[in-house]
N, C-alpha and C positions, 0 to 999 in steps of 0.2 A: 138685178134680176136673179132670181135662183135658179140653182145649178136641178140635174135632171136629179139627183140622187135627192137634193131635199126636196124637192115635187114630189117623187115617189113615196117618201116618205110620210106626205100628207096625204096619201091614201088610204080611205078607209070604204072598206066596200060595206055601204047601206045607211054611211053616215051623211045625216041630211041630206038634201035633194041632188047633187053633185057627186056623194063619195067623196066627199070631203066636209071637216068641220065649216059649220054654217058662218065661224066669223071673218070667213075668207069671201063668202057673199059675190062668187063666181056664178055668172048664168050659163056659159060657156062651157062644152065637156076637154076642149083643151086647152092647155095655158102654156105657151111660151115658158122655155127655161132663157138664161142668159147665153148659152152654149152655142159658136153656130160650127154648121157643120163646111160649108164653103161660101162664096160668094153671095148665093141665092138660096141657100140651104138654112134652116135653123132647127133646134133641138127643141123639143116639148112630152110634155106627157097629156096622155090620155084619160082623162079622170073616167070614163064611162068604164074601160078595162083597164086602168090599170098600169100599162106599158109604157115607156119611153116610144117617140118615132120621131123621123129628119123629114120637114114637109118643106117645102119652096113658100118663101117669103108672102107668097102670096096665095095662099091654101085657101081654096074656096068655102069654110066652113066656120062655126061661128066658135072664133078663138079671143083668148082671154090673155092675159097677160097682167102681172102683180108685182112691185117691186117687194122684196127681204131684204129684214138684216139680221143678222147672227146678233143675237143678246147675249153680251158679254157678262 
């Protein structure tokens, strides 16, 4: 899973319907990084703003998640 810094990274405010390029084909405004922050805790970004946040595993809202890999 990617880390919060390359999520943010693929933000682009107004590109395709997400704020992000369209060949990522996310219908969800957030995506899970691999990052966790405790037990029940985990790292993500917000593609609607933009932001990093730590929401509990179980965050009532409609999240996405993508494996990456770094192309060498």
């Amino acid at each position: 899973m990617p880390t919060r810094k390359e999520l943010l990274g693929l933000y682009q405010n107004g590109k395709g319907n997400r704020n992000i390029d369209f060949v990522f084909k996310t219908s969800g405004w957030f995506v899970w990084s691999g990052e966790v922050e405790d037990s029940s805790s985990a790292w993500g970004v917000n593609f609607y703003y933009g932001d990093d946040n730590s929401h509990g595993r179980s965050y009532p809202y409609n999240n996405r998640a993508f494996a990456a890999r770094k192309i060498m």
